[in-house]
C-alpha positions as CSV (number, residue, x, y, z in Angstrom):
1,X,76.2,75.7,196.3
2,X,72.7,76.9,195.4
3,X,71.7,77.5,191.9
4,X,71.6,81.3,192.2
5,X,75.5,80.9,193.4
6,X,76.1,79.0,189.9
7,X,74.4,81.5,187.8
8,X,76.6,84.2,189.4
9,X,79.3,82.2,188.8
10,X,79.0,81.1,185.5
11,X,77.4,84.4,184.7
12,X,74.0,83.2,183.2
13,X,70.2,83.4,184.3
14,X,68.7,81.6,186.8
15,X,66.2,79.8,183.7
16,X,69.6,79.0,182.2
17,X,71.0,76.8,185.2
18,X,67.4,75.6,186.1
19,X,67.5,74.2,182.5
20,X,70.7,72.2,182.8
21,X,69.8,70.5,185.7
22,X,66.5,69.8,184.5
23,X,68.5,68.7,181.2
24,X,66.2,71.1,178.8
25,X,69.2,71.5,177.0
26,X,66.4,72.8,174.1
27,X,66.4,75.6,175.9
28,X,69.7,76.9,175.9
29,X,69.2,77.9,172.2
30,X,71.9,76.2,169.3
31,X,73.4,72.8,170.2
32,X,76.8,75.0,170.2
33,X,75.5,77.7,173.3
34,X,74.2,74.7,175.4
35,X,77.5,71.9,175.3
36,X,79.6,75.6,176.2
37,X,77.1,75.7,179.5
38,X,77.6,72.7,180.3
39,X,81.1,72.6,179.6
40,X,81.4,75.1,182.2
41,X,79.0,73.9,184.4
42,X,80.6,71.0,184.8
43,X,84.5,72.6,185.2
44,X,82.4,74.9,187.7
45,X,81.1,72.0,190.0
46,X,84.9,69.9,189.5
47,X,83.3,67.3,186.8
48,X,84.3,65.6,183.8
49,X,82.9,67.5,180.9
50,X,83.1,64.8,178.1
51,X,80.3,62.4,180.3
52,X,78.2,64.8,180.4
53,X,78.0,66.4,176.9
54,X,77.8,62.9,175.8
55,X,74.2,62.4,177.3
56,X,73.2,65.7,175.8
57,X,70.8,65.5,172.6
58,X,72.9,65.4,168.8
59,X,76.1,65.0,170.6
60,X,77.9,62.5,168.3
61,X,78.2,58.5,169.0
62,X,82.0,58.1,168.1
63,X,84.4,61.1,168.2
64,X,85.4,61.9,164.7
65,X,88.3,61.1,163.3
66,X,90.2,63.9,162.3
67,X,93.1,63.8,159.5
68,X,95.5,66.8,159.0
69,X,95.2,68.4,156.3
70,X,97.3,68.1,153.3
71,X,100.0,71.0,153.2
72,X,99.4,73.0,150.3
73,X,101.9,72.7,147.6
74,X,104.7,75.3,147.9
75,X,103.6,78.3,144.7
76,X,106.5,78.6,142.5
77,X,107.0,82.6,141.7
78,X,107.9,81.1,137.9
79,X,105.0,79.6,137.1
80,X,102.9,82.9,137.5
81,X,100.5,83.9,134.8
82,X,101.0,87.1,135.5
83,X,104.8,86.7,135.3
84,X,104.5,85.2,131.8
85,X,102.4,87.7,130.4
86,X,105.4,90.2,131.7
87,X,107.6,89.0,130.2
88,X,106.0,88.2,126.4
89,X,105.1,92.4,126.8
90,X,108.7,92.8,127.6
91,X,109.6,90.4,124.7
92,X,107.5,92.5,122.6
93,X,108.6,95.9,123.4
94,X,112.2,95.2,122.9
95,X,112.0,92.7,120.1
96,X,109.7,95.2,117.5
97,X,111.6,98.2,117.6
98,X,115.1,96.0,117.1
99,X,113.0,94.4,114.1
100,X,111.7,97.7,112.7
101,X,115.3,99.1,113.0
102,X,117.0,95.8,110.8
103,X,114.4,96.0,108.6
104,X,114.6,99.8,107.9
105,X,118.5,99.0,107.3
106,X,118.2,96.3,104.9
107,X,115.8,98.2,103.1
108,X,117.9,101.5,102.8
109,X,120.9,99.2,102.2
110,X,119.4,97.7,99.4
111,X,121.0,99.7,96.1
112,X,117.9,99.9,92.9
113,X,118.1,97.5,90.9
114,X,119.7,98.5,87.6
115,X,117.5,98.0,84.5
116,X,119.3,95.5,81.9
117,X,119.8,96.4,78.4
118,X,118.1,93.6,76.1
119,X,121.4,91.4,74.8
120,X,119.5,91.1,71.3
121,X,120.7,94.5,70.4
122,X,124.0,96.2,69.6
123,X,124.0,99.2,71.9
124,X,124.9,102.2,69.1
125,X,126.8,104.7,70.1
126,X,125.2,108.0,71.0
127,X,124.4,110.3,67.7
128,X,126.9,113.4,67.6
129,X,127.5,115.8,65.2
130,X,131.4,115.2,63.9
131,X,134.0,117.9,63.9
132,X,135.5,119.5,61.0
133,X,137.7,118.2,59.5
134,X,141.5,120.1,58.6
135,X,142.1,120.2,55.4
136,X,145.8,118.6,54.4
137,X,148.6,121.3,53.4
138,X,149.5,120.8,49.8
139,X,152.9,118.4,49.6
140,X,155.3,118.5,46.9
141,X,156.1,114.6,46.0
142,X,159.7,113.7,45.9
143,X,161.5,113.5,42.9
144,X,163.6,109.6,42.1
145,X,166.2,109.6,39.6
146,X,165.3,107.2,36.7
147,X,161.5,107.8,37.3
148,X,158.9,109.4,35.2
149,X,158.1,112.7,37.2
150,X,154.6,111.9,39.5
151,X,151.1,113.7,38.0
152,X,150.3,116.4,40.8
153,X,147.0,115.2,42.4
154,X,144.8,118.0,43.8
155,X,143.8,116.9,47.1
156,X,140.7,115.9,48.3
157,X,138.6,117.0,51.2
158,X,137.1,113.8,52.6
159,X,133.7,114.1,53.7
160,X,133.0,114.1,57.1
161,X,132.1,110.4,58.5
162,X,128.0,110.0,59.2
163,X,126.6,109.0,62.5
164,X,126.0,105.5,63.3
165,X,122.6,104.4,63.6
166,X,121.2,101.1,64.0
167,X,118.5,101.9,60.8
168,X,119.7,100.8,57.5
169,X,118.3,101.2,53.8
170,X,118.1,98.3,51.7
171,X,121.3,98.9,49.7
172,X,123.5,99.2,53.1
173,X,124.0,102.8,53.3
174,X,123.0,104.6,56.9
175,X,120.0,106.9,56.9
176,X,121.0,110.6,57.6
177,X,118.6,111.6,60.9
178,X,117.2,115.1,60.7
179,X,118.3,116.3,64.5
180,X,116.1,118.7,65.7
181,X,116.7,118.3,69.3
182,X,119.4,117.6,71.5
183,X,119.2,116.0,75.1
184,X,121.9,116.4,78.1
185,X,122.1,113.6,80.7
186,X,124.4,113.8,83.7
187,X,124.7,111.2,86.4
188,X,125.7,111.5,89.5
189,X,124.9,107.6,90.4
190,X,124.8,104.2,87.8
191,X,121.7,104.6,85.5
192,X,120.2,103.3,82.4
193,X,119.3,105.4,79.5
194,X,117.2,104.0,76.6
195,X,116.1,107.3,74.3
196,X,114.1,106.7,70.8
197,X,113.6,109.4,68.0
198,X,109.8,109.8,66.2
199,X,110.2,106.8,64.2
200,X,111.0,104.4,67.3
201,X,114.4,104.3,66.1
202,X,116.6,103.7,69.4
203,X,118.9,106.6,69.6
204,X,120.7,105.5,72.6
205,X,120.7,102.5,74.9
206,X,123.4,102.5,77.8
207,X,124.7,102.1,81.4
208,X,126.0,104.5,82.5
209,X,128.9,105.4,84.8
210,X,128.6,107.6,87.8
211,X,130.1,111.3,87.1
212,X,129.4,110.9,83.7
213,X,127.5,112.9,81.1
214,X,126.1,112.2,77.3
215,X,124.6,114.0,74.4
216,X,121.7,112.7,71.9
217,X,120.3,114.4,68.9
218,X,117.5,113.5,66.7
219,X,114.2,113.7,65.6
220,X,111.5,114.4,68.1
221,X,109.0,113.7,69.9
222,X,111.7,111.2,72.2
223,X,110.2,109.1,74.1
224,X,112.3,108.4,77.1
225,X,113.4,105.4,79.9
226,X,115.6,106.3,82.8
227,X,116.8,103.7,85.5
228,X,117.6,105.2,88.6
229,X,116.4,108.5,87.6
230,X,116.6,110.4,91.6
231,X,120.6,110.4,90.4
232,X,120.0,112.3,86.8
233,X,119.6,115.4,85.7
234,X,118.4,116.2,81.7
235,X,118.3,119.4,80.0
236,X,116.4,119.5,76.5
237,X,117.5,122.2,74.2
238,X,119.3,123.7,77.2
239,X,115.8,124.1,79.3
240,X,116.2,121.7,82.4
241,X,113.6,118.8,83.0
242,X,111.8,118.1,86.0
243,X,112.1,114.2,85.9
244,X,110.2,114.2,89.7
245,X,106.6,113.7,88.2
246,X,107.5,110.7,86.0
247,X,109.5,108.5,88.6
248,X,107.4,105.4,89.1
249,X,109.5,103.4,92.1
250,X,113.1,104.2,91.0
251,X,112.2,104.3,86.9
252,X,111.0,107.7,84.5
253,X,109.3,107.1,81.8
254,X,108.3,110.1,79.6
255,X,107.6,112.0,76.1
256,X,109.1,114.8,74.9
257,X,107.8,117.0,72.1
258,X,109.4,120.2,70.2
């Protein structure tokens, strides 16, 4: 076989084959190219490859050991970050609105707390102006045998009872009020009432019942506490009173004048 046969063969130049026999495997260009020639070269002319590429320049003095490599561990679709971070947005998408929701109930639940009437003080009955009272149809006393005949007594008109008022003077006697004005309250929910008159007198302290309605009278200016006051409505002198600008939370607190 001549070396133009081989290049045709093997597919190379003429320099190239030249080169190999010559052993310029320099030539050839990177150590990779050439040991593929010659690895060819040699299946070509029905040699032993490994002899031959083991005379060649850099080919290695041992052949290296070669250890399998290590099989990856298998990946566990749970221990995802991306997973995790899933689920804590699913966590937090469900779990807020469920809190919002219980904590919106508990809230609107939740009934005002009542104001407390001091327990220092009697709570006086509210101030009202008494009825007339009928005056008794004249009686004729019965007459007993062997008895002095009874003195005819004129009758008397009693006086009509005063309102009770926690002030007293010195000798005992309740002070007379001068009423000048007269307050409505009706409730349609539990609510405490404390009212005092122009002297700081406390006209009325009381809880009161839902459905239920009271009367005050005195001396103003009043000066006014309502507990729970969304649930009562108050006419003064028969004008209505808007109680909606003095609600702090669930408690009014006002003046009124004449």
């Amino acid at each position: 076989m001549t070396l133009e046969d081989a290049a045709a063969r093997l597919r190379l130049m003429l320099r190239q084959v030249e080169a190999m026999e010559t052993d310029d495997f320099g030539s050839l260009g990177p150590l990779v190219f050439a040991r593929g020639f010659v690895r060819n070269y040699a299946r070509l002319l029905g040699l032993a490859p490994e002899a031959l590429l083991a005379r060649m320049e850099g080919a290695p003095a041992e052949p290296t050991a070669v250890s399998p490599a290590a099989a990856a561990q298998p990946h566990s679709w749970l221990t995802s970050p991306w997973l995790i971070l899933l689920l804590l947005g699913l966590l937090l998408l469900v779990g807020l609105p469920v809190a919002l929701y219980w904590w919106l109930n508990s809230e609107a639940g939740g009934k005002p707390e009542a104001l407390v009437p001091p327990q220092t003080q009697s709570r006086p009955p509210p101030i009202a102006v008494p009825a007339p009272v009928a005056e008794p149809t004249d009686a004729i006393p019965p007459v007993v045998e062997g008895a002095a005949a009874p003195v005819p007594v004129a009758p008397s008109t009693p006086a009509p009872e005063s309102p009770v008022t926690p002030a007293q003077d010195e000798a005992g006697a309740p002070e007379a009020p001068a009423i000048s004005g007269v307050l409505h309250l009706e409730f349609s929910d539990e609510a405490w009432v404390e009212i005092k008159d122009a002297t700081d007198r406390t006209l009325y302290r009381q809880l009161n019942r839902p459905g239920s309605s009271v009367d005050v009278a005195g001396q103003p200016p009043f000066d006014v506490v309502i507990g729970n006051a969304a649930h009562a409505r108050v006419t003064y002198n028969g004008r209505p009173i808007d109680l909606k600008p003095f609600i702090a939370v669930t408690v009014a607190r006002f003046t009124l004048e004449e």
